[in-house]
MARDRENFI-648583 format. One line per 10 residues: number of its first residue (from 1); for each residue x, y, z of C-alpha. Coordinates in pm, whole numbers, plus 50000, padded with zeros to 5 digits. Example, Ala and Ser with C-alpha at 12.3 -4.5 7.8 and 13.67 -1.06 7.14 Angstrom:
<sites>
1 = 51230/49550/50780 ~ 51367/49894/50714
</sites>
This chain:
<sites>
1 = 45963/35191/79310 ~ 46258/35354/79459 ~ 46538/35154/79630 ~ 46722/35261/79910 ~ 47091/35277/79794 ~ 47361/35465/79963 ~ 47657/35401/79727 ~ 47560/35512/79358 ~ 47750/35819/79224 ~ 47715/35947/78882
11 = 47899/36168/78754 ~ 47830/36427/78486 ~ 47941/36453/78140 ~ 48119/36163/78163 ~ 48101/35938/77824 ~ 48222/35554/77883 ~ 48355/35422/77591 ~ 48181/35024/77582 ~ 48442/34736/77504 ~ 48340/34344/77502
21 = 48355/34215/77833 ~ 48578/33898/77731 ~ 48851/34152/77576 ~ 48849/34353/77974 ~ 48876/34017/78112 ~ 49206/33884/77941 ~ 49385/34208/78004 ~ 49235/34153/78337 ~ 49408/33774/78333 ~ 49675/33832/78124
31 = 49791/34136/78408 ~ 49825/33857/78648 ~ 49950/33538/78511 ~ 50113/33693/78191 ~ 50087/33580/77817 ~ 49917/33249/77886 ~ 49568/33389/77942 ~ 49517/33399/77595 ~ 49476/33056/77544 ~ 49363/33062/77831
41 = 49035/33241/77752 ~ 49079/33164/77350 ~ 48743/32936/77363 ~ 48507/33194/77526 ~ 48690/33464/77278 ~ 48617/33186/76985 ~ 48247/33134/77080 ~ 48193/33509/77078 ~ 48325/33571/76740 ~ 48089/33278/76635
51 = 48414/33167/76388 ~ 48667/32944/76521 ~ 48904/33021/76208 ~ 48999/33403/76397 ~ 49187/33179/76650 ~ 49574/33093/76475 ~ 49657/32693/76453 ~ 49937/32782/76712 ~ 49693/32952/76957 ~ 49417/32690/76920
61 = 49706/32447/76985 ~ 49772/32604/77263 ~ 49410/32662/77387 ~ 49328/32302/77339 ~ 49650/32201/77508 ~ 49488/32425/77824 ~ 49179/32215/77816 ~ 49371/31949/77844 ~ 49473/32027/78186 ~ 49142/32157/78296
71 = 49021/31788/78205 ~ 48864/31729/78553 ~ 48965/31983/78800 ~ 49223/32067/79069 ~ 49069/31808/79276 ~ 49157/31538/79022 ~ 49489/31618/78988 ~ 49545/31650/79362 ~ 49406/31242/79360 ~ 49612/31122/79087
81 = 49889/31288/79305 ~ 49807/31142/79568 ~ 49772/30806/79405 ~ 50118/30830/79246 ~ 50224/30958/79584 ~ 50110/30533/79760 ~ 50225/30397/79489 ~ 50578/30520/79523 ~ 50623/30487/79874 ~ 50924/30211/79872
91 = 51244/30226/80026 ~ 51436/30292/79781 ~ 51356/30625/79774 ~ 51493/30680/80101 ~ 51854/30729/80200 ~ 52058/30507/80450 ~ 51956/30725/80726 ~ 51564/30679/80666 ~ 51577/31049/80502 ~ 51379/31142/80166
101 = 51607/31137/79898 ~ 51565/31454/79709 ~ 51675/31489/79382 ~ 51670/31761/79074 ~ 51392/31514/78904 ~ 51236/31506/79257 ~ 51195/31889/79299 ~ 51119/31951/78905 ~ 50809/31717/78955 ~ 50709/31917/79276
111 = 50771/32254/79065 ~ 50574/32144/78785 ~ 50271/31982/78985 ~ 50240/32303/79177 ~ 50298/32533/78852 ~ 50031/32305/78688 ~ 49785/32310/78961 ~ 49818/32683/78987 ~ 49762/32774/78669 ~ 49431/32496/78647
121 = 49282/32699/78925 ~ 49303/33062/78733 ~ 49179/32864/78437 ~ 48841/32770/78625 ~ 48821/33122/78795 ~ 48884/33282/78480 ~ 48658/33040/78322 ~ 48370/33123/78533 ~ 48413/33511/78510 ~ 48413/33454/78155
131 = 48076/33269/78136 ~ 47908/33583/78388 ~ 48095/33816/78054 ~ 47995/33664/77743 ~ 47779/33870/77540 ~ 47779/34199/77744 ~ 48029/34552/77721 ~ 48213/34686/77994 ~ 48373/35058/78016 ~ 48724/35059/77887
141 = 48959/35120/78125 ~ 49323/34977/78240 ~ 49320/34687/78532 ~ 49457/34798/78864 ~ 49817/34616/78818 ~ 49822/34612/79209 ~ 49495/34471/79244 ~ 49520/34176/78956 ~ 49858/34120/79157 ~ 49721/34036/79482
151 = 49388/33902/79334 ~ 49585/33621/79117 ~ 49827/33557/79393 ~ 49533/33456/79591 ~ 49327/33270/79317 ~ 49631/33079/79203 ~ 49544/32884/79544 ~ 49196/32803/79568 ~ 49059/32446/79458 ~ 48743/32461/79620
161 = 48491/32448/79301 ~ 48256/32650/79511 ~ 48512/32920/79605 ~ 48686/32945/79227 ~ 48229/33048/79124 ~ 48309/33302/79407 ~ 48649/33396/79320 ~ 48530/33409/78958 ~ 48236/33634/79044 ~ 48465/33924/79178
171 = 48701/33897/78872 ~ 48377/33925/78701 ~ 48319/34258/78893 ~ 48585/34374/78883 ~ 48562/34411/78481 ~ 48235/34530/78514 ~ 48285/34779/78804 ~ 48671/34853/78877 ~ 48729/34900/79257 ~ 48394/34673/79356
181 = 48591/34444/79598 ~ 48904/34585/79767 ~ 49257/34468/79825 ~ 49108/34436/80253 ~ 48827/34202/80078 ~ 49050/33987/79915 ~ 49272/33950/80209 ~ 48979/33804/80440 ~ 48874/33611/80119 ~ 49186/33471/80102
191 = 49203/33287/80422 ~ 48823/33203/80419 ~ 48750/32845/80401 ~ 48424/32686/80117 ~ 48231/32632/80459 ~ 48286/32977/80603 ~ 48215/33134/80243 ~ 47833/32925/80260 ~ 47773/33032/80632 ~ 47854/33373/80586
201 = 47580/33334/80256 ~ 47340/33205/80524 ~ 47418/33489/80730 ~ 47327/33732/80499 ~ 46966/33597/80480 ~ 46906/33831/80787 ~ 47066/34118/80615 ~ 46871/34437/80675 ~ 46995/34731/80422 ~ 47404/34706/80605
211 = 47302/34571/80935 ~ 47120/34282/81103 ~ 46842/34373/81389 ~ 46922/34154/81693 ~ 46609/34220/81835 ~ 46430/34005/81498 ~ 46659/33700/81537 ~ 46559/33619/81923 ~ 46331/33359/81836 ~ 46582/33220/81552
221 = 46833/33257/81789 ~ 46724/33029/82047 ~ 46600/32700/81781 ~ 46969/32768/81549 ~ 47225/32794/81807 ~ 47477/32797/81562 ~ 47357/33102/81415 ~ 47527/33275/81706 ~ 47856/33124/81668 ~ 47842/33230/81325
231 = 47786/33599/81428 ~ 48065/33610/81647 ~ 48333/33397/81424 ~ 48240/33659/81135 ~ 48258/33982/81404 ~ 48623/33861/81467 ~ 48749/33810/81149 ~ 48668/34168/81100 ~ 48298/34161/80869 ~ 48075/34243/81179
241 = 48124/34472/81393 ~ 47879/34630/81663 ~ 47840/35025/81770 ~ 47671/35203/82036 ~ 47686/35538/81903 ~ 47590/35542/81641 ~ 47221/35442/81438 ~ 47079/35439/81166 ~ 46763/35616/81009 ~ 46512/35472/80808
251 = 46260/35733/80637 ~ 45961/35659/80424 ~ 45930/35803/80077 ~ 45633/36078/80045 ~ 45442/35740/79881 ~ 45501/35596/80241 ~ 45713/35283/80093 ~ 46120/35239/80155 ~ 46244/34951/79988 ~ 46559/34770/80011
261 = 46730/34473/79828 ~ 46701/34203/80011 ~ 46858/33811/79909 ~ 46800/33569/79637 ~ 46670/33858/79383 ~ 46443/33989/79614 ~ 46376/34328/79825 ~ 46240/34405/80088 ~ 45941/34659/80162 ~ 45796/34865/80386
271 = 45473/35052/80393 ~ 45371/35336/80644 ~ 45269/35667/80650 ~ 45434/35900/80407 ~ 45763/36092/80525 ~ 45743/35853/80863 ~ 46098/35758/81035 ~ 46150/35414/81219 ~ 46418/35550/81391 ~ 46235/35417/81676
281 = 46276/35091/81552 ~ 46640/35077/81546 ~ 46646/35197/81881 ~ 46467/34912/82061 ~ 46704/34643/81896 ~ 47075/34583/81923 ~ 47240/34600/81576 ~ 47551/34449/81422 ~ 47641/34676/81111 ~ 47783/34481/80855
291 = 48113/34661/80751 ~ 48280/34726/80414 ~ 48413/34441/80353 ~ 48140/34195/80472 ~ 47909/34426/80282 ~ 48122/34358/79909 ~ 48114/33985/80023 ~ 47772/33963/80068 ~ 47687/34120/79716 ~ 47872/33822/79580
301 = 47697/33536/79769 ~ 47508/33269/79703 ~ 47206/33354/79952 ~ 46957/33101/80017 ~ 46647/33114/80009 ~ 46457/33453/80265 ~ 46423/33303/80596 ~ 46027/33335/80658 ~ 46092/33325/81055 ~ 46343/33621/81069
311 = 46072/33811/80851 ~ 45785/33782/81013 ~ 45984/33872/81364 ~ 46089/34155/81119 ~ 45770/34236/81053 ~ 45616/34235/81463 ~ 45905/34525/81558 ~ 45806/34702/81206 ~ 45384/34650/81357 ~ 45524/34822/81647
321 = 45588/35146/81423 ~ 45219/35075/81233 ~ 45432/34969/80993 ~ 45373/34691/80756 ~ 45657/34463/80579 ~ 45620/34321/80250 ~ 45825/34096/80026 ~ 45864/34066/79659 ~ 46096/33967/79354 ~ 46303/34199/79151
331 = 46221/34186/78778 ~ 46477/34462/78660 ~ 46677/34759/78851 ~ 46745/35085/78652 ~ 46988/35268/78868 ~ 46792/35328/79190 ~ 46495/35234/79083 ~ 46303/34864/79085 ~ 46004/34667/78938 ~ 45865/34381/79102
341 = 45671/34058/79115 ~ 45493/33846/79346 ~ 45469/34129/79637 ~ 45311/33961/79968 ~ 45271/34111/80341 ~ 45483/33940/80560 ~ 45250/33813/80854 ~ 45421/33977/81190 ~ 45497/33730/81459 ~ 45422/33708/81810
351 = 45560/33870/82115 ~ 45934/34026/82080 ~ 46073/34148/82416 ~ 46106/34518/82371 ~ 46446/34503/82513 ~ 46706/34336/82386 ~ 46915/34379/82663 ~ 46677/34158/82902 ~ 46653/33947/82625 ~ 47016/33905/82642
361 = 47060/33863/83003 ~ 46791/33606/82978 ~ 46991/33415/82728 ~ 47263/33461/82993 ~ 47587/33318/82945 ~ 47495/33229/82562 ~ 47714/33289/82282 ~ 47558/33614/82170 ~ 47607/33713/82523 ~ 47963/33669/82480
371 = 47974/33911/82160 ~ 47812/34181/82340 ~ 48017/34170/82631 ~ 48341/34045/82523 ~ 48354/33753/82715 ~ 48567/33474/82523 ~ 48422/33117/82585 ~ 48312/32878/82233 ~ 48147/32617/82477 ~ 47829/32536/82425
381 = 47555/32611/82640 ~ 47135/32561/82648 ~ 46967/32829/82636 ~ 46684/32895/82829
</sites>
């Protein structure tokens, strides 16, 4: 079946010339933390080659001596820091005055715990990429020197075990697909915390092709009242936003079907009459569009599970259009095209308020009222 997909381009005549995927990624590393990502990456290089004897003693010394410091994680180190840090705290490391006393061994210890725990958190990213990597080919091509810069600068912070899998997966690609997450991307990744990188995941479990129908999550809305503080903490920090002038179209194939992919390795379908357009449906429900770079985030999350509820509200606006919803599992994409498993009809719901404007004014001074009118207020409120 065909997928709805808005940003494939192929162009013509154009022969890639395949590489192994581990061999992208060091260039990829060694671009933004210099020589050291070959040992670095030397044991995922190693296992590839199936022969440990193409590595040189001094590079596997060097490779095991990086292992050594990725013995735990960043976490670990941070504790025995801290540990060393109780255990130290006696006066006479403190001037007359009751001031630190700051020495050069002082401030090379600080350098070299910070240099160390830097380069133990691009080891794990790197490490992860490399374990999405191993065994496939990517196009040869030269790393974006600007874009390694400010990706590495970034990574070089993050401890979070979760965020270095999600850090990893955009180096990942990146080697696969140059330009897949932008410079803007990083940037909001940067300053995004583990627990906003999960509830923006759980967000995108009402992702609807780029945008997510309002009008669907009333009933969702009012039992998860977080879910609307999450909406408007993500519209501010610039992957939401909201428009008024602009929607979308949806049009049926001639076999009446328009898929779309949907979370967890599965898509979404509907069935109607052949050539129909829902634009109809988009009309009757306010829509927040999810924008670039919420939209290159969300390819890279973890999604839970498809939330049954939002569905089957889904699927009473799609009954609306004689329309009916269905749900399956992606076995393999060719370019735009999909096979799947496991296909169901999503049951529709009961009564949705046609409006979602009343339905808004009935929530009244609720935090999704807030988004939609600009009103600034994070207290919490019951809604009706």
């Amino acid at each position: 079946m065909k997928m709805a997909e808005f940003n494939l381009v192929k162009v013509p005549g154009e022969v890639a010339v395949k590489v192994p995927a581990l061999d992208k990624l060091l260039d990829y590393v060694a671009s933004g933390v210099g020589a050291i990502a070959g040992p670095m990456l030397a044991p995922w290089r190693a296992s590839r080659e199936g022969k440990a004897r193409i590595i040189t003693a001094e590079t596997d010394a060097k490779a095991r001596q990086i292992q050594a410091t990725k013995e735990g994680s960043t976490s670990q180190l941070i504790a025995k820091a801290q540990a060393e840090a109780r255990e130290s705290v006696v006066p006479d490391k403190l001037e007359s005055d009751g001031s630190l006393r700051i020495g050069p061994s002082e401030i090379q210890n600080a350098m070299e715990f910070q240099a160390k725990k830097r380069l133990m958190n691009v080891g794990a990213i790197a490490g992860h990429a490399a374990e999405e990597l191993k065994g496939k080919e990517v196009s040869d091509h030269d790393p974006d020197p600007d874009w390694a810069a400010r990706f590495f600068d970034g990574a070089q912070d993050v401890s979070s075990e979760e965020l270095q899998k999600l850090w990893g997966r955009i180096l990942a690609g990146e080697v696969k697909s140059p330009g897949q997450t932008s410079l803007r991307t990083l940037s909001i990744l940067r300053n995004m915390t583990q627990k906003e990188a999960q509830d923006f995941s759980n967000l995108m479990r009402f992702r609807f092709v780029d945008f997510i129908l309002i009008g669907a999550l009333q009933k969702v809305l009012v039992e998860h009242s977080d879910l609307g503080k999450l909406i408007i903490h993500f519209f501010d920090i610039g992957l939401l936003s909201e428009s008024t002038t602009w929607q979308p179209i949806i049009t049926l194939e001639d076999d009446g079907k328009w898929g779309v992919e949907h979370c967890c390795g599965h898509a979404l379908i509907i069935e109607g009459r052949p050539g129909q357009c829902l634009k109809d449906l988009l009309k009757d429900s306010n829509i927040l569009f999810i924008i670039a770079a919420g939209k290159e985030l969300a390819k890279l999350c973890n999604h839970q599970q498809p939330d049954e509820e939002y569905l089957s509200h889904l699927a009473s606006l799609l009954a609306k259009q004689d329309c009916k919803l269905k749900l399956g599992k992606i076995l393999e994409r060719h370019d735009n095209n999909c096979q799947f498993s496991d296909i169901r009809t999503i049951e529709p719901f009961g009564h949705i308020e046609k409006s979602p404007i009343a339905y808004l004014k009935r929530l009244a001074l609720t935090h999704l009222w807030d988004l939609f009118s600009h009103r600034d207020d994070s207290s919490p409120r019951r809604i009706p």
